[in-house]
N, C-alpha and C positions, 0 to 999 in steps of 0.2 A: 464531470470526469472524476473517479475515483483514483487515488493515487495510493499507490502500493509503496511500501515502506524504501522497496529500491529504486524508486523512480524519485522519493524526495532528498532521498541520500545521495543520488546522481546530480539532483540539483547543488546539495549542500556543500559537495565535495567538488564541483565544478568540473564533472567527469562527460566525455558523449555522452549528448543526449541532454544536458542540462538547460540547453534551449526550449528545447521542447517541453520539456516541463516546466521551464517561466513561462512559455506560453500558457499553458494552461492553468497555473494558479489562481488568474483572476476566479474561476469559476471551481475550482478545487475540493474534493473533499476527502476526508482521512476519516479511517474508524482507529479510535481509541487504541487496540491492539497493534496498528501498524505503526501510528503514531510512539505508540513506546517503543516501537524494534527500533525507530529511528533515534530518539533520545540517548538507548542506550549503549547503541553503537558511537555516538558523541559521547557519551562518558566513557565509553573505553578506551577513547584516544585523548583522554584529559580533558573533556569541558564538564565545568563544572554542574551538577544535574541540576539545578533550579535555571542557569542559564542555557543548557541543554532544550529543557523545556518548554522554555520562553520561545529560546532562539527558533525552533522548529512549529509550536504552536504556533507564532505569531506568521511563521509563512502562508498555513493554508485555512483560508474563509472559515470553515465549516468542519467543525467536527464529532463525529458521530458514537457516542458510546455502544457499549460492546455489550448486547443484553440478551433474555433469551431468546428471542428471535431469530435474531445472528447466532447465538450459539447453534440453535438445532439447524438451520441452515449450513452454518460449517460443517455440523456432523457429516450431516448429507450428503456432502460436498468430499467426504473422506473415501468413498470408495470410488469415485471417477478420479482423485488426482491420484490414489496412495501407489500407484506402479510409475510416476512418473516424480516423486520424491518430495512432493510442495509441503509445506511444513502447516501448522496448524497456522501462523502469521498471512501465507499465502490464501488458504481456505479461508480465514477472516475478510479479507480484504474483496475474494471474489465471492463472498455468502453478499457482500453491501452491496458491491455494482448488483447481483443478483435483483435482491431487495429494492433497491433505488431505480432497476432498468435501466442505469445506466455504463458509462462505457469504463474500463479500467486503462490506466496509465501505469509500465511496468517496465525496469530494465530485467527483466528476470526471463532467459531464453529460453528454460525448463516448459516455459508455458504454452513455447509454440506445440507443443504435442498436443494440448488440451482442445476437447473438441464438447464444450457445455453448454454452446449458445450464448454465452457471455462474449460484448464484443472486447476483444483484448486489444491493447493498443502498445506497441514497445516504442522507447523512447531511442531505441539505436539496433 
């Protein structure tokens, strides 16, 4: 399972839906990009960023840097989301499950419009 930057900030922050994403951590994985939206929204409510970093890296198994691959696949990925508002973070995140075949983990309800063949999974 791919886990989109708001589905681990749901966990982090103990928000609905934070279940459902402990469930799925044993088997988790983050791309690089998502993983820092998460970081740095913990620094902007005061954690400090090396423990920011920790704190969030050390929650998900596997994590996948952000290369060219991924990048031209986000591209790609820019004219089926850009009428429904998903940010370059969001196209990151579903360029991997793309890549990987696998499924996305997301509190992000922009998504239910999305129709890419990726399977989406919301956490609430």
């Amino acid at each position: 399972m791919v886990l989109d930057a708001s589905a681990l900030l749901a966990l982090i922050n103990t928000e609905p839906g934070s279940d459902v994403v402990g469930a799925a951590l044993p088997q988790a994985i983050i791309g690089t990009v998502n993983l820092s939206e998460v970081v740095a929204k913990m620094i902007d409510i005061g954690v400090p960023e090396g423990e920011a970093w920790r704190g969030a890296a050390d929650l998900v198994p596997v994590i996948v840097d952000f290369g060219p691959e991924l990048a031209r696949q986000c591209a790609k990925l820019r004219a089926a989301t850009r009428v429904h508002g998903l940010s370059f973070g969001d196209r990151a995140c579903l360029a991997l499950a793309q890549r990987l075949h696998l499924p996305v983990l997301t509190a992000d309800r922009a998504w239910r419009k999305l129709s890419l063949g990726i399977d989406i999974r919301y956490v609430r």
